[in-house]
N, C-alpha and C positions, 0 to 999 in steps of 0.2 A: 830783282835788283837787290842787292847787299851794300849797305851802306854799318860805316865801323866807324866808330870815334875815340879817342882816348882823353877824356878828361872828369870832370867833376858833372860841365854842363855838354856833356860830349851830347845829349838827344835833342836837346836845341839847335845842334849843327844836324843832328842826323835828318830831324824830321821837318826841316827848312831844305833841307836837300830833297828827300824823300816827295815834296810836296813841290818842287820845280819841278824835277825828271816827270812825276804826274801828270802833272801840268802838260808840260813837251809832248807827252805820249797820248794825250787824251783819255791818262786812266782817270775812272770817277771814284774809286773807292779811295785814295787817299787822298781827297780837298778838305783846305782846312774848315774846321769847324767854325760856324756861324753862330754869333751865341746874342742874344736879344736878353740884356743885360735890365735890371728894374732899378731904382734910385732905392737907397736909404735912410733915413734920418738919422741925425746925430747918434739919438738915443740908440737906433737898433746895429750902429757903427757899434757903441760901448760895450752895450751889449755882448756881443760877439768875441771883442777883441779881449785876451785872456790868452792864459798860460792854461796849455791840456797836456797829460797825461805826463804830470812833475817836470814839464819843462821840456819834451818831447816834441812837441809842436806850439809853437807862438803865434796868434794871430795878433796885428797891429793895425791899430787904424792911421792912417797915413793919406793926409789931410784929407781927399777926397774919396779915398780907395781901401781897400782891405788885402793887406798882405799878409802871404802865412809862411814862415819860419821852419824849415825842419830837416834835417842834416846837413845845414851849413847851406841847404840851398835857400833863397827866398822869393816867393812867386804871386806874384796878384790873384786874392781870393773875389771872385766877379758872381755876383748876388744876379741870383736865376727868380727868386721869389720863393715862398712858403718854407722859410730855412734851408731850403738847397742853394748851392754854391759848385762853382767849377774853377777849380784850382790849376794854375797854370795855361789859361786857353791856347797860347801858343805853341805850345809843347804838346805832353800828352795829355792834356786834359784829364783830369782828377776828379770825379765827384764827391761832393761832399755836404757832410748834412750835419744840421745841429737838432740837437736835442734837445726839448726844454720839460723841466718836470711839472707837475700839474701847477703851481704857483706862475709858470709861464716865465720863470727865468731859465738861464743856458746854464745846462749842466753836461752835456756830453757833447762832443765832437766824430761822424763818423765817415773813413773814406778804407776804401780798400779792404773792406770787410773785416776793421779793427774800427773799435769804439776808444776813446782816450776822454778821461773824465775831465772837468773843469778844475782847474786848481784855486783855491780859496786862498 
C-alpha cells in the first residue's frame, strides 16, 4: 500500500488511513498502538512543562494533559512512567525521555536521538 499526503498534518490522514485498509485486510503489523497511560501530580505536570532547546520544543501543561509544541505542530505528551513519555499516540508515536540531573530536577528533554536542554 502507498498512501501520500500533502500538508503540514498530512501523516495523521496517512496513518488513519494506513490503519483502516489494515484493519480491512487483516494485516497485524500496522494496528494502532495501545498505550496504558499513568496519572501525574501537579507538581510532576510543572515539572516537565518548560521551554527546551531555546524554544525548539515547548512542553505545556493543559489542564489535565501535557502537550508538546514543535514546528508549528502541537501533539499530546501521554506519561508511560519513570520519565518516559510518547508523543503523539495517534500518529507516529514519538518517544520521549526526560532527563533529570542528580538534584532530580528536568534538565534535558530526549526523542529521536537528539537531546534539547531545558531553558532557564
Amino acid at each position: 500500500m502507498v498512501a501520500m499526503a500533502n500538508g503540514d498534518d498530512g501523516m495523521v490522514v496517512v496513518v488513519g488511513l494506513m490503519q483502516a485498509v489494515a484493519r480491512a485486510f487483516g494485516w497485524k503489523s500496522l494496528e494502532p498502538l495501545v498505550i496504558d497511560a499513568v496519572s501525574l501530580s501537579r507538581l510532576q505536570f510543572d515539572q516537565v512543562a518548560a521551554s527546551y532547546g531555546h524554544g525548539m520544543v515547548i512542553v505545556t501543561a493543559d489542564g489535565d494533559a501535557l502537550r508538546i509544541a514543535y514546528q508549528g505542530s502541537k501533539v499530546e505528551l501521554v506519561p508511560l512512567g519513570g520519565d518516559r513519555f510518547v508523543a503523539d499516540p495517534g500518529g507516529s508515536s514519538v518517544s520521549v525521555k526526560v532527563e533529570r540531573d542528580p538534584a532530580g530536577s528536568v534538565k534535558s528533554l530526549s526523542a529521536l536521538g537528539r537531546t534539547l536542554s531545558r531553558n532557564l
